[in-house]
N, C-alpha and C positions, 0 to 999 in steps of 0.2 A: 232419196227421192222416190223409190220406185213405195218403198212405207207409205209415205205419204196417200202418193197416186192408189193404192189399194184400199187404205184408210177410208179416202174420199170417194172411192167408188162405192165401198159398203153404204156409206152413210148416205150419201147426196144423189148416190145412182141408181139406188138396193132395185128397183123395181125393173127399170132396163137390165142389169146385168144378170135380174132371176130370172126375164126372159130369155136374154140372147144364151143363157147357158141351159135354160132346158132345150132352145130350139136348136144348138149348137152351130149359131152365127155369132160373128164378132160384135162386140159391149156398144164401139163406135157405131158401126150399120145400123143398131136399135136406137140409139141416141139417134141418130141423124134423121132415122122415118118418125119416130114421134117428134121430134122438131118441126120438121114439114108436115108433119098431120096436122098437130095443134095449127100454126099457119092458116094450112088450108080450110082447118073447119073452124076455124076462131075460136080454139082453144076449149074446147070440148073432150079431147083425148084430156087432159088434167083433173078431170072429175075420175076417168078411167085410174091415174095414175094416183090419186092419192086414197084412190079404194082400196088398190094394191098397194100400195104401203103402207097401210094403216092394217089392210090383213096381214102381210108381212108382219108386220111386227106384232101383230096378236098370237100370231104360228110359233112364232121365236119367244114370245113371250108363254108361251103354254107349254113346249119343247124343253126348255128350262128346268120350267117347273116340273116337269115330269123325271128329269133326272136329276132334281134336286132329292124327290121322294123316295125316288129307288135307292139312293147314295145314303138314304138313311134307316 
């Protein structure tokens, strides 16, 4: 279970948990104020969040590749 639960936080979470863990608060507290942000501003924090995932994953995607090149 606990697999699973990390699984899903990589994947579905990546953008709250790369915050709560450079600011060093817990994964839930960041979930829980972008929740109530979106709410309160009508869901405008979501254009925030899927900028950050999409960087996310271009960081991760060029990270890769740079240790793919060294490895060769």
């Amino acid at each position: 279970m606990e697999n699973f639960r990390n699984k899903l936080e990589r994947s579905a979470f990546g953008v709250c948990a790369y915050l709560a863990d450079k600011m060093g608060i817990p994964r839930a507290r960041v979930r829980t104020y972008f929740i109530y942000l979106s709410c309160l501003t009508l869901g405008s924090p979501l254009l925030f969040y899927f900028f950050a995932a999409f960087w996310l994953n271009i960081r991760r995607y060029l990270r890769e590749g740079a240790s793919l090149r060294r490895s060769l």
